[in-house]
N, C-alpha and C positions, 0 to 999 in steps of 0.2 A: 504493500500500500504506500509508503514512503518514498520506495522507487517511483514510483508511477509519479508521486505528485511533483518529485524532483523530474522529472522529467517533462513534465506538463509545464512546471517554472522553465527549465533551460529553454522549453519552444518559444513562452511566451516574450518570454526576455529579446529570444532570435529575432520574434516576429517585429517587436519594437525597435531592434536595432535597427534590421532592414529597411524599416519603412522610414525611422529616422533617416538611413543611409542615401533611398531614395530622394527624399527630400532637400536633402545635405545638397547631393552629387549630381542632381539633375540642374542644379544652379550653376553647374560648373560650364562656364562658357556664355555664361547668359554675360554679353557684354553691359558695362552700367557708362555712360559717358556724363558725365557733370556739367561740362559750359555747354548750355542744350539754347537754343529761343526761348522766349518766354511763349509762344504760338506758332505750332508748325502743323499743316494739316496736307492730305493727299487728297486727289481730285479723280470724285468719283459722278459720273455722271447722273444728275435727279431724273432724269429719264428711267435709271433703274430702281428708283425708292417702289420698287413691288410689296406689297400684302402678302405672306407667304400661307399657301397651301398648307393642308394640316401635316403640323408639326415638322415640315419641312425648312426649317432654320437652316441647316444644317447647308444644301446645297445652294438658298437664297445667300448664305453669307459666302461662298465659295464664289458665285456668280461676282459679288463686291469685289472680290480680291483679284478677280480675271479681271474686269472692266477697270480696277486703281492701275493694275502693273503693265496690262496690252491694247490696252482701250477696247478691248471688243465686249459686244453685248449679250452674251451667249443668255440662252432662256432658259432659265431656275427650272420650267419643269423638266425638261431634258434635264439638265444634271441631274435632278434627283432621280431619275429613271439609270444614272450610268452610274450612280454612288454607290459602291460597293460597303458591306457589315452594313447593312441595314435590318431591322426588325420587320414583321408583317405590319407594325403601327406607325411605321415611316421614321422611328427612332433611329439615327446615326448613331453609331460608336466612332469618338474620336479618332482612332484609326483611320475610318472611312473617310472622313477632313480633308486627310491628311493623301489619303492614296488618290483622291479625285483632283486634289490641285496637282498633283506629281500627274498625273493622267493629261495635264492640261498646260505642261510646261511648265511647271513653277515649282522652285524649290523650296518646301515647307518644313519645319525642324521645331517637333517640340518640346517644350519645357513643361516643367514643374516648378512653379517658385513659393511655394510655401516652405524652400527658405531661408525664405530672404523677409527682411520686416518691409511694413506696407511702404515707411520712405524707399525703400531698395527699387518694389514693385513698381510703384508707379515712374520710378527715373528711367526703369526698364522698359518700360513702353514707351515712355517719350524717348528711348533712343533708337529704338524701331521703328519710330513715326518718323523720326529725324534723320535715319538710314534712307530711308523710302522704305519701308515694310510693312504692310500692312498686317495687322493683328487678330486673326480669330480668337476670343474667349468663349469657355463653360463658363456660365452663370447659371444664378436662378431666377426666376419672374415669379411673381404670383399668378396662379393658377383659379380654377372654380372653386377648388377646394383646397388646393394644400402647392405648395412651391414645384413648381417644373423645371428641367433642364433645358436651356436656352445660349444658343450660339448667334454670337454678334460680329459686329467685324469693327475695330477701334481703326481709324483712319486717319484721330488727327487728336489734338489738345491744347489747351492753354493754360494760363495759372489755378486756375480753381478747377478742372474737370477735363473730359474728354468727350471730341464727338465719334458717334458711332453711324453705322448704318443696321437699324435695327429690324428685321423681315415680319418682324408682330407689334411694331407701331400702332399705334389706332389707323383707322382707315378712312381715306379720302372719303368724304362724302360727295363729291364730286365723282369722283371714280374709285369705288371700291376695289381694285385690284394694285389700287397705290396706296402708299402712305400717306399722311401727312409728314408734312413739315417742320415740327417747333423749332431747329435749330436757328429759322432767322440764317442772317447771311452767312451760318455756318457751315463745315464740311458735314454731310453726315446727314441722316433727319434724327438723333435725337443725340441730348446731353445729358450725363450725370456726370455730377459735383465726384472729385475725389474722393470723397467716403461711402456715396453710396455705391457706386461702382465699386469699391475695394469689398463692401458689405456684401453686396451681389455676387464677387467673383469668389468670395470667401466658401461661399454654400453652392458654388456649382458642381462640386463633386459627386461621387457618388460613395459617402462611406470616407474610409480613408484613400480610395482611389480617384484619381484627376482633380484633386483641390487643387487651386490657384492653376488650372491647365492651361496651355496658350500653344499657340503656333501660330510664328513669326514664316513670311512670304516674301520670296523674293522671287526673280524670273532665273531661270537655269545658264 
């Protein structure tokens, strides 16, 4: 009985190192640059501010990142017809992000930064935005009932926040297949303030797997 339970301690112990480890070491590389702009953003056409299909985030924020790095307009629902690891309920596995931009000439690479503390986080995105690379995040949204998992695409920022292009905006009423706008003359159709975004990305995971998850994009 003593065996056992020493043994149930040395896994649990293993299990926490690792996962520390991962967390440690997936930071490794993540470059952080400090004399940044105070406001840099990447230019994505409002042409493509789409309303996205159920639960299809996933390939609407893939579409963002083709049209910021090649300018072309490729249609969200084909990509999500060609995005591979998906579920029957149009659930993407980050994986799947990642193999559909690589399908589509771009080189995608990603990270885990939880870590690094939230100042680290957010200079790491402004130096991706400041690279040219545009940024897919796991977040959470509020849901009918309880928080969902929600893929954005961070394309730009300034002192207080970050714009995004987000594919479950509220919806034009004009044309329900677009979003609206609240950015105002910004990149992106929508904004959060640095903490709520850091809040959001905190609980995109699932469990102890893909907290703070990102993949950063550039062209091959």
């Amino acid at each position: 009985m003593k065996t056992k339970k020493l043994i149930l301690l040395l896994l649990t112990i293993a299990v926490i190192f690792l996962i520390w480890a991962c967390g440690t070491f997936s930071c490794i590389g993540a470059k952080i640059d400090k004399d940044l702009p105070d406001t840099k953003f990447l230019k994505m056409s409002k042409n493509l501010f789409y309303r996205q299909t159920y639960n299809n985030c996933a390939p609407y924020s893939v579409m963002a990142v083709i049209n910021i790095l090649k300018g072309e307009s490729p249609n969200p629902e084909v990509l999500a017809k060609q995005t591979p690891y998906r579920t029957k309920s149009n659930l993407t596995y980050p994986i799947g992000v990642v193999k559909q931009l690589s399908s589509n000439g771009i080189k995608a690479r990603e990270y885990f930064l939880w870590g690094f503390n939230n100042k680290k986080k957010l200079q790491w995105l402004k130096t991706q935005i400041n690279s040219g690379r545009p940024v897919i995040l796991l977040i959470a949204i509020k849901g009918r009932t309880s928080d969902v998992r929600h893929y954005v695409t961070v394309l730009g920022y300034d002192k207080n926040g970050f714009m995004l292009y987000d594919s479950y905006q509220a919806k034009s009423k004009e044309n329900p297949r677009k979003t609206i706008d609240d950015n105002k003359n910004l990149a992106g159709n929508r904004y959060y303030k640095n903490n709520e975004l850091l809040k959001k990305w905190s609980k995109g995971g699932y469990g102890v797997f893909y907290n703070y998850w990102a993949v950063s994009a550039k062209l091959k």
